[in-house]
C-alpha positions in Angstrom: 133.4 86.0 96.7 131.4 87.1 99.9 128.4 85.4 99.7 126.6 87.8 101.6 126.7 90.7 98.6 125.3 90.1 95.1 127.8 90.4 92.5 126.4 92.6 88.9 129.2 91.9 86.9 127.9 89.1 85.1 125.6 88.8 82.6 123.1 87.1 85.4 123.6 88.8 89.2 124.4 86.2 91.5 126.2 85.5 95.1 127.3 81.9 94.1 130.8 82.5 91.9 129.2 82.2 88.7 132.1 83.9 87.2 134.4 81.3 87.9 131.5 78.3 87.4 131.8 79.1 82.6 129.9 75.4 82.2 126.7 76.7 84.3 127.2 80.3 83.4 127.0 79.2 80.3 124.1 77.1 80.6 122.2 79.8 81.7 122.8 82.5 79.3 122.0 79.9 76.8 118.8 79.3 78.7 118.2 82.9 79.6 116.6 84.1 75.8 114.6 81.7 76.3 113.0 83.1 79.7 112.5 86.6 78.0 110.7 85.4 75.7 108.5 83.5 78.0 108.4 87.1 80.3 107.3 89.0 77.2 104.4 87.1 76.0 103.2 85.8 79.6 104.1 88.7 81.8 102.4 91.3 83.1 100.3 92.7 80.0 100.4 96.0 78.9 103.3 96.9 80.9 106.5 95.7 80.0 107.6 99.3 79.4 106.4 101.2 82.5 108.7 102.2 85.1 107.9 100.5 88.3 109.6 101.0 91.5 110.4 97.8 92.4 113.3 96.3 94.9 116.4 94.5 94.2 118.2 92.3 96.3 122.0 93.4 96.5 122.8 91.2 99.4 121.6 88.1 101.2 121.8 89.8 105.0 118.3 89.8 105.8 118.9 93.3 107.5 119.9 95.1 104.5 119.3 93.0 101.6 117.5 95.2 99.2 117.4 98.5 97.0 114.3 100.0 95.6 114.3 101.9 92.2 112.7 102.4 89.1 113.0 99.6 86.4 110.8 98.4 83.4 110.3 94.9 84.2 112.7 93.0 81.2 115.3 95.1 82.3 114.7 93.8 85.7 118.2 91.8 86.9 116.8 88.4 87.7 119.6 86.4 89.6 120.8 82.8 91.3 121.2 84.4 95.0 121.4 81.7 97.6 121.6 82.6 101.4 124.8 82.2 102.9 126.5 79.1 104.1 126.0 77.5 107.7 129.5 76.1 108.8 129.6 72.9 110.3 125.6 72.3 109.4 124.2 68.7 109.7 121.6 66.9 108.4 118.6 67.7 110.9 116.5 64.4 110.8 115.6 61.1 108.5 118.0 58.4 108.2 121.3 60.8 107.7 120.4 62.6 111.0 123.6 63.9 112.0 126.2 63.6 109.0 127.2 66.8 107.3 124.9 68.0 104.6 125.8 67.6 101.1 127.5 69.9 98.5 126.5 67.5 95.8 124.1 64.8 95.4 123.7 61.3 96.4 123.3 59.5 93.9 121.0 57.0 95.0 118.4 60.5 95.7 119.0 62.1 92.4 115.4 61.3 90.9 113.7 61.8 94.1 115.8 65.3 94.2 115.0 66.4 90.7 111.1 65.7 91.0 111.5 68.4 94.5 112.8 70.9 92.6 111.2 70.5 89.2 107.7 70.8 91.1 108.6 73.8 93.3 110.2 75.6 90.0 106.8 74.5 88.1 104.5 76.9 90.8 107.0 80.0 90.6 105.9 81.3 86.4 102.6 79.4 86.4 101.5 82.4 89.4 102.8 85.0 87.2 101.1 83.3 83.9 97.8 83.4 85.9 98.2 86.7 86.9 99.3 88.4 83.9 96.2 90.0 83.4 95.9 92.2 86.5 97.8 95.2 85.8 94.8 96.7 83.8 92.7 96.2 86.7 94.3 97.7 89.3 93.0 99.6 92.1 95.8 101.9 92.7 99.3 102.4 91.4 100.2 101.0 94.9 98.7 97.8 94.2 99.8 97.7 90.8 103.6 97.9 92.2 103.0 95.1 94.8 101.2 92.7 91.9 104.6 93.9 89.3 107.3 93.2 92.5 105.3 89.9 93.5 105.7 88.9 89.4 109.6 89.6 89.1 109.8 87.5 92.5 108.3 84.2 92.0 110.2 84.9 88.4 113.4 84.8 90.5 112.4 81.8 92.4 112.2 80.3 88.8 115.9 81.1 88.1 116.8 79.7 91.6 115.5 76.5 90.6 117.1 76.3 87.3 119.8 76.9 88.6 119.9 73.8 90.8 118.6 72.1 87.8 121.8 73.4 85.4 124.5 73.0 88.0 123.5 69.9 89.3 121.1 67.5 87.2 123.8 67.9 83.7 121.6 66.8 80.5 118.1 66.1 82.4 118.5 69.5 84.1 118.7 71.3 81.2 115.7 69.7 79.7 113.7 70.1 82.7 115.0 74.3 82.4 113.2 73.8 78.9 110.0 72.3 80.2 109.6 75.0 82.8 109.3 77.7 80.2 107.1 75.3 77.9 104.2 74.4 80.5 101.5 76.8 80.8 99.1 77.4 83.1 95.6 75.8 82.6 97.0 75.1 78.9 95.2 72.3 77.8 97.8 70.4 76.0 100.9 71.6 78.9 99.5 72.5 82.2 101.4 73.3 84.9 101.7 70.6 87.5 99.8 71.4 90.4 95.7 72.1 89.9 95.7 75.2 91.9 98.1 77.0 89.5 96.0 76.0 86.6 93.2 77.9 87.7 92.2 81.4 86.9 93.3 84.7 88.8 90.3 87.0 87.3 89.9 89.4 89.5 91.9 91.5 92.3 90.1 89.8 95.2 91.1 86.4 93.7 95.0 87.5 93.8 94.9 88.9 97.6 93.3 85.3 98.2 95.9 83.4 96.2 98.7 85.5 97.5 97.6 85.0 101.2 96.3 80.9 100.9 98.3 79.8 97.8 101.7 81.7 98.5 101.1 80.3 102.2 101.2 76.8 100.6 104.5 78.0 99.4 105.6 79.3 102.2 105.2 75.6 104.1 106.8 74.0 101.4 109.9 76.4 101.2 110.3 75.8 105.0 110.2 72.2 104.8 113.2 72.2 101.7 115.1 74.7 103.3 115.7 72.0 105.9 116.9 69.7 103.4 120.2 68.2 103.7 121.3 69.2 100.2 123.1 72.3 101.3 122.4 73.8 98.0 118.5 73.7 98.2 118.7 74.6 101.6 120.5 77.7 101.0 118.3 78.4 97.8 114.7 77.9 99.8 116.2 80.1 102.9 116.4 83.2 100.8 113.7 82.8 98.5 111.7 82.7 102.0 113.0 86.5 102.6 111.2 87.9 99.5 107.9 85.1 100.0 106.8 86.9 103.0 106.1 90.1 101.4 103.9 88.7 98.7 101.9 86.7 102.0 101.7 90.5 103.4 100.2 91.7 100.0 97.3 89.1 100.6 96.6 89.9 104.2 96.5 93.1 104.3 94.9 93.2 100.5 92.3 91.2 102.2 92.3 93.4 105.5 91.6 96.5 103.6 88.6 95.1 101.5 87.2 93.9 104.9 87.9 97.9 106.4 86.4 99.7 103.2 83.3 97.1 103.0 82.2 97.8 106.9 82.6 101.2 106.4 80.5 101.8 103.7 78.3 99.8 105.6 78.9 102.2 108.8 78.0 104.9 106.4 75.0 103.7 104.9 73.5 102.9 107.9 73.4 99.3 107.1 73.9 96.8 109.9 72.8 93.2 108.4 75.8 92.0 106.3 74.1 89.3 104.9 71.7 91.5 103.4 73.9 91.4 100.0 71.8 93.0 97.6 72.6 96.3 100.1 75.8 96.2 100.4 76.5 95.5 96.8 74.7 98.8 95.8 77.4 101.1 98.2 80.0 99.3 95.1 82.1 97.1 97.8 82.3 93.3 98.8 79.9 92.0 100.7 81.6 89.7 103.6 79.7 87.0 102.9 80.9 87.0 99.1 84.4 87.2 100.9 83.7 83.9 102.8 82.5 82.2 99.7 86.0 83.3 98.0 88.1 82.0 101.5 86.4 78.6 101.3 87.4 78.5 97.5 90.9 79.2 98.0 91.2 77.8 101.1 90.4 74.3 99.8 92.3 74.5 97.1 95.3 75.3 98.5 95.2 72.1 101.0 94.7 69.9 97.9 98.7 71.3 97.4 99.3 69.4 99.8 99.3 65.6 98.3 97.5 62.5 100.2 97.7 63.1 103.8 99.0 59.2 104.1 102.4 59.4 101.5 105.1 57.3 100.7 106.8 59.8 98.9 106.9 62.3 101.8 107.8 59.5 103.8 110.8 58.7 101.7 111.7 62.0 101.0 112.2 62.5 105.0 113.8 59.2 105.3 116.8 60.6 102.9 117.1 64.0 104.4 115.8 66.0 101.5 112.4 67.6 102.9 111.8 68.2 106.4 109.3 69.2 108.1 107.7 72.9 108.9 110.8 74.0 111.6 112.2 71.0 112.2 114.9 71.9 114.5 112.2 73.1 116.7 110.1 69.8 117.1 110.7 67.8 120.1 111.1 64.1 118.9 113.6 62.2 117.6 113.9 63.3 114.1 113.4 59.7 112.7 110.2 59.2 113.8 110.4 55.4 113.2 108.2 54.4 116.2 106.1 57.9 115.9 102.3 58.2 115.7 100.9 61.3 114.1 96.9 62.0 114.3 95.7 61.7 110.6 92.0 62.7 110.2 89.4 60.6 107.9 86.3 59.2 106.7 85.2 56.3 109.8 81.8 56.0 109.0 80.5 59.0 107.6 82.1 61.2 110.2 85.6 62.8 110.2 87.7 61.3 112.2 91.1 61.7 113.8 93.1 57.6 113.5 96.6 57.6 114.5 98.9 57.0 112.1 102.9 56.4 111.2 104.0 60.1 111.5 106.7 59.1 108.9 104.2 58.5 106.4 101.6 61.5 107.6 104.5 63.9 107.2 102.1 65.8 104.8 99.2 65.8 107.2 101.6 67.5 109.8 102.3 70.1 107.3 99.1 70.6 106.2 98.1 71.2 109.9 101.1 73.5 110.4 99.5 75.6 107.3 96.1 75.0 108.9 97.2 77.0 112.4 99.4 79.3 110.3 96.2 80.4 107.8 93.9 81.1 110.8 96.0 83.8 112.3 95.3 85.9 109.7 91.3 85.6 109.4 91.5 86.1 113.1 93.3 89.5 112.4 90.4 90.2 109.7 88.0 89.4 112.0 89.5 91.6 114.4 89.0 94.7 111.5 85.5 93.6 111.4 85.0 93.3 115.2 86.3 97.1 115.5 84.0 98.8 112.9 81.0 97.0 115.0 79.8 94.6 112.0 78.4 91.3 113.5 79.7 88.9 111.3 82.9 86.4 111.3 85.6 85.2 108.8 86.0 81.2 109.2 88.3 78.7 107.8 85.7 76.0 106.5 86.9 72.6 107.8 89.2 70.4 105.4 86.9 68.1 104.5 85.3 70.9 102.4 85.5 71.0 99.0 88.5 68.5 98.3 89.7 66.7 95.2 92.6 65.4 97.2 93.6 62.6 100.1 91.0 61.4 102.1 88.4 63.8 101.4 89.2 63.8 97.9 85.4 63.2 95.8 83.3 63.6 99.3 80.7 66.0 99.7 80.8 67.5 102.8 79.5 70.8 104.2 82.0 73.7 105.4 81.1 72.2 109.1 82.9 69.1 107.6 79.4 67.2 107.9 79.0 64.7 105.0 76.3 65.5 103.1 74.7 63.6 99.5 75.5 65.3 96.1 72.1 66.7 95.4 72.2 68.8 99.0 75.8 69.9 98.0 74.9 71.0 94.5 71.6 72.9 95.6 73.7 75.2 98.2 76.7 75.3 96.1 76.5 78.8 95.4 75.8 79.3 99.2 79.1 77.7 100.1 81.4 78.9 96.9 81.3 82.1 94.8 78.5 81.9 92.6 78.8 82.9 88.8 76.4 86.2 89.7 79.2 86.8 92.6 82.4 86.5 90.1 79.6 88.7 87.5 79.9 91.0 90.7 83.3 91.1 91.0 84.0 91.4 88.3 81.8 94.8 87.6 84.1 96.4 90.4 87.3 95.9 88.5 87.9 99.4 87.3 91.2 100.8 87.2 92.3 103.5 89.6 96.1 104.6 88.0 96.1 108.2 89.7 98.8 109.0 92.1 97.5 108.2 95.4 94.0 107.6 94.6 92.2 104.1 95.4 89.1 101.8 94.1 85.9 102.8 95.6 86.1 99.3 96.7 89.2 99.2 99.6 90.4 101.1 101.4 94.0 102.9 101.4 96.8 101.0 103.0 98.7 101.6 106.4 101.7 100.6 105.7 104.2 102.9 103.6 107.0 100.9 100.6 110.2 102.2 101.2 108.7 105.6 103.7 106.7 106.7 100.3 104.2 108.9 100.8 100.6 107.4 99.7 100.8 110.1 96.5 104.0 108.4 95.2 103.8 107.2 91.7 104.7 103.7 92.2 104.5 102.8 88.5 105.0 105.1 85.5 102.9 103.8 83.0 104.0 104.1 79.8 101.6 106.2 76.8 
């Protein structure tokens, strides 16, 4: 088939010949009641029988890959779409550099291989799990749609990895599918893997932070497998990065219009000290320093995603030519990176401090650093919204020493300066540096729903930029009585 269109035929839509693959189709039909049942009881609540005008992907072309349309979301056709094939493509660095990439897997890197994809699989239904709750919460049918396409998405990305698990890993892959749709987030007894997708998405302003920070993480991590020589996870990680960046865009701009509705309430109220909080709170918006507390929370915990700067896995993972590095191709070395020195920042003496190290085995500190550069572009553009309306005051990234249960900084108190600082100086300005329990209370009291057509929470403003040429009025979900 072309593997540029999406066939519908089958049970489960796909652009990989599933039709004429019966031992994985069958795999994943078997696996696929399974997965509704997990949708239905930790999906989006309250709406599994709203219409909601959500995009499909009918192709892979990046140009034209998608159709939008009103679907309740089990009816939604979840697929195994995989972007198409590169001829003649070769293994971009580690010790394969050069050799064609594979079409099946070595088996020497079968565990190593597994553990990838099992992790990245693990982040895509613990999101939705943590933030099943939003829907009843939302400040505009708008949002609501974004939240609902962002859901059935990073459900997809689940199917692309289970796929790669059925097709390729036989018995273990299968049992891994089953452990995917067992784990829940911050479950007790079955967590989900990673710490920052076991904690809790209360509130609207905590998803536009996790969708810009967290999904960012994802973002990096996508990049880095879609340069994998395993042509299959290449291929997988390539398109799922064509849907990632719209749930990236929900955050920024979730984030920009909080920013643009707080400064001008302030505008209108006169009010030009923005850390006077207790005024700003009573015009019912955010206050930006609240908005600070929340970007140095989510911030940090998004690095921790990262691993250990110093790792052996990463290191090995290179070596073999399954994870690369953020744009590879575009780096000017060697690829190898045998003889390389990459600047790895730690603890010498109490200070931060940059001490070269092997770049094979700081891989994730380069990444890290890549996310670093990539995160600030963003604050600079709320800063800009900030700068406009005439508000002195500036969004920061704290530094990554800051609040860190991971690497090098993992257990340290420091300061969002990066200065070190004892435990009783960090616990006493704690709630200056992180949202307190008053500012969640806060929060919190603005999460009133707003589910009229083209109407928006006092508490941000209306967005710029249209889905699909809709007019703001549109009803983007048709909630169900």
């Amino acid at each position: 088939m072309n593997d540029l269109n999406v066939n519908y035929d089958t049970s489960i839509p796909n652009n990989v010949g599933l039709a004429d693959d019966k031992r994985v189709l069958k795999a994943l039909e078997q696996w696929h009641p399974g997965y509704l049942d997990w949708w239905k009881t930790m999906g989006p609540e309250g709406f599994q029988e709203s219409l909601v005008y959500l995009r499909t992907a009918v192709g892979v072309d990046p140009k034209g890959w998608a159709q939008f349309g009103y679907v309740r979301m089990p009816e939604y056709r979840w697929g195994v779409l995989l972007a198409p094939q590169e001829e003649g493509r070769t293994i971009a660095f580690g010790n394969h550099k050069g050799e064609p990439v594979w079409h099946d897997i070595p088996g020497e890197y079968r565990a190593m291989l597994r553990r990838l994809v099992v992790i990245q699989g693990d982040t895509e239904p613990a999101s939705v799990e943590q933030q099943r709750h939003l829907g009843a919460t939302a400040p505009s049918l708008y949002d609501m749609r974004n939240l609902f396409q962002i859901n059935v998405e990073e459900a997809r990305h689940l199917w692309a990895m289970v796929y790669l698990l059925q097709k390729y890993f036989g018995k273990d892959g299968r049992e891994e599918s089953g452990e995917l749709l067992r784990r829940r987030s911050g479950d007790m007894d079955k967590p989900r893997m990673l710490g920052a997708f076991n904690e809790a998405t209360p509130d609207w302003l905590s998803f536009f932070m996790f969708t810009y920070f967290t999904d960012r993480d994802g973002k990096m991590q996508l990049e880095s497998l879609a340069q994998s020589g395993f042509d299959p996870l290449s291929r997988t990680c390539r398109f799922m990065l064509t849907e990632e960046a719209h749930h990236m865009f929900v955050g920024e701009s979730g984030i920009s219009r909080v920013v643009q509705r707080t400064c001008e309430a302030m505008n209108e109220a006169g009010i030009t000290d923005p850390h006077d909080v207790e005024a700003v709170r009573k015009l019912g918006v955010v206050d930006l320093p609240t908005l600070q507390k929340k970007a140095n929370l989510h911030y940090s915990l998004s690095l921790d995603l990262f691993g250990s700067e110093i790792s052996t896995n990463a290191a090995n993972a290179f070596s073999a030519g399954l994870k690369g590095r953020y744009n590879e191709t575009k780096i000017d070395d060697d690829h190898v990176l045998t003889d390389a020195t990459y600047p790895v920042l730690k603890l010498v003496d109490g200070k931060p401090t940059l001490v070269d190290e092997p770049a094979l085995t700081a891989i994730n500190m380069r990444l890290r650093d890549d996310y670093t550069a990539d995160a600030a572009k963003g604050v600079e553009r709320w800063n800009k919204v900030i700068a406009k309306a005439g508000v002195d005051f500036k969004l920061t990234l704290p530094h990554v020493a800051f609040h860190r249960a991971i690497g090098e900084f993992g257990g340290i108190d420091a300061a969002p300066d990066g200065s070190v600082v004892d435990g009783d100086t960090f616990k006493q300005r704690h709630d200056e540096w992180l949202p307190s329990r008053d500012d969640g209370d806060y929060i919190h009291s603005l999460m009133h729903p707003c589910h009229e057509k083209g109407a928006y929470a006092d508490w941000i403003a209306a967005p710029k930029v249209p889905i699909d040429n809709k007019p703001g009025d549109f009803e983007f979900v048709q909630i169900a009585a």
